[in-house]
N, C-alpha and C positions, 0 to 999 in steps of 0.2 A: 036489865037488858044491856046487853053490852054493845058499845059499837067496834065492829070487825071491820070497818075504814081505815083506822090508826095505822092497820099494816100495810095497808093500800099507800097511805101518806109516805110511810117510813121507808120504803120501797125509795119512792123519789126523791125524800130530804138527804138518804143516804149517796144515792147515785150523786144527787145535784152535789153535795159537797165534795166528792171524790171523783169528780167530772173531769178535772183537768191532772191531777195521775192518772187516773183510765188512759187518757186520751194520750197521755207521755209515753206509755205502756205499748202501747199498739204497735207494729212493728211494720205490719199494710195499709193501705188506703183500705183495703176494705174491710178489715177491721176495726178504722174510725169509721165506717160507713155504719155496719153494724150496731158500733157503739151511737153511735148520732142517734141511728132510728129508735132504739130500747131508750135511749134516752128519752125523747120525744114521747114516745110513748107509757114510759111513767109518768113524763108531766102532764098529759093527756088524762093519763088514770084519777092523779092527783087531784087537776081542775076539777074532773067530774065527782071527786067527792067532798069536797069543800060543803055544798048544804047538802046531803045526801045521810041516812042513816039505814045501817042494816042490825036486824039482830042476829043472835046466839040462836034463837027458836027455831030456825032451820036448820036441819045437819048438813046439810050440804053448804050453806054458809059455812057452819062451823068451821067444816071439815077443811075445806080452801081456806079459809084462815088459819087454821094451823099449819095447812102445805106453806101458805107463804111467809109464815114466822120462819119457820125451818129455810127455807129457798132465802130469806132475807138474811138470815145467819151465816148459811155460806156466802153469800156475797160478800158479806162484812169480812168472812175468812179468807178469802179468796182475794178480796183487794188489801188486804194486811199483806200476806205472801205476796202477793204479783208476780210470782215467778213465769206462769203460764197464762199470759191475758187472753188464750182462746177458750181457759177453762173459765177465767172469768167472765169474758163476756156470755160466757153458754148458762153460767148461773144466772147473770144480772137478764136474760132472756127468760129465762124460766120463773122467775120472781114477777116482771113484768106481765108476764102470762095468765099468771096466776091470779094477780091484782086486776089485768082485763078481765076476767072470770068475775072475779069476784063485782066490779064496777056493773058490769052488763047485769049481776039480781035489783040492780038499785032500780 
């Protein structure tokens, strides 16, 4: 059994260390507003999987965990470039989303 959390975690250790580039990045308030709340919301994600375990046995687990490898990869590519932090924040949304998804089978 595997546990499909780790991507859930990775989601916010990545945001949380690239928190303040993001945040340098931003170019509106409501862009840091944005960025605050996904932020927030990964760490949310995260708290709630700290004792939490899911497995592989489900497809629909699976399956959002593999959306959110991939959704967590761009983000990673996406905050490498920073050229356009509306595409980045729209990824780091979509990662987060994914990871709620995935939190609420716990």
């Amino acid at each position: 059994m595997a546990n499909m959390l780790i991507d859930v975690q990775a989601t916010f250790l990545s945001l949380d260390s690239q928190y303040n580039i993001l945040l340098a990045g931003c170019k509106t308030q409501a862009q840091r507003d944005v960025l605050a709340a996904q932020y927030a919301a990964a760490q949310q994600n995260y708290q709630r999987t700290l004792n939490a375990t899911l497995t592989d046995d489900d497809a629909q687990v699976a399956a959002l965990s593999t959306q959110l490898k991939s959704a967590n990869l761009q983000v990673v590519q996406a905050t490498a470039q920073l050229g356009n932090i509306s595409k980045v924040i729209n990824d780091i949304t979509t990662a987060v989303s994914l990871g709620a998804q995935l939190v609420a089978m716990v």
